[in-house]
C-alpha positions, 0 to 999 in steps of 0.5 A: 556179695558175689560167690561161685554160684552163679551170682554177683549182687548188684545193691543199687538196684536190689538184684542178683545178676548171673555170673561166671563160676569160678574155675576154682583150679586157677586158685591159689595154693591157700598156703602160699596166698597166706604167706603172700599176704603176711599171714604167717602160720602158727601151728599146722594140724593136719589139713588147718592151718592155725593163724592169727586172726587179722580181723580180732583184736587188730591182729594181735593175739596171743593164742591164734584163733583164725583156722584156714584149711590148706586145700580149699583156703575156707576158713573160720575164726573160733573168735569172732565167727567170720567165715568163709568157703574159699580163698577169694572169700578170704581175700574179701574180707582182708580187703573189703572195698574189693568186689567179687570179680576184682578179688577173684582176678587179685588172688590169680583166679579165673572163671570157667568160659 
């Protein structure tokens, strides 16, 4: 699983490959990436966004329970403990057969020359 430090993982042959860092200015505002996804916010508080979690129970929750911060679009769910830092981490985990540069061009993103 690729990040913006530096490195895509290639499984097949077991290394770390050096990649580009993300320019993380050419990301997605976090709320308008939710919306476009259909992720409707619930409650806001302060700088989190309250959802409900796609990945628990299916999507259907009572309480939500997926927190997204509305800067860096990081995120964290109090159910079942899924995480990540950025809005292309997001991204990942509602579309899990994308890899990491695919993901970063998805949501808008570009890398740094």
């Amino acid at each position: 699983m690729g990040d913006d430090l530096g490195f895509e993982f290639d499984a097949k042959n077991f290394v770390a490959i050096p990649c580009p860092k993300i320019d993380r200015r050419t990301l997605p505002d976090p709320l308008a990436y939710l919306e476009r996804e259909g992720l409707h916010i619930i409650k806001r508080d302060g700088n989190w966004a309250h959802i409900r979690c796609p990945f628990s129970n299916s999507g259907d929750e009572k309480k939500p329970s997926l927190l997204v911060h509305v800067r860096s679009g990081g995120f964290k769910c109090v159910t079942c403990q899924k995480t990540h830092r950025d809005i292309v981490g997001l991204h990942r985990h509602l579309h899990p057969n994308v890899g990491f540069f695919a993901a970063v061009a998805a949501v808008g993103g570009r890398f740094h020359e």
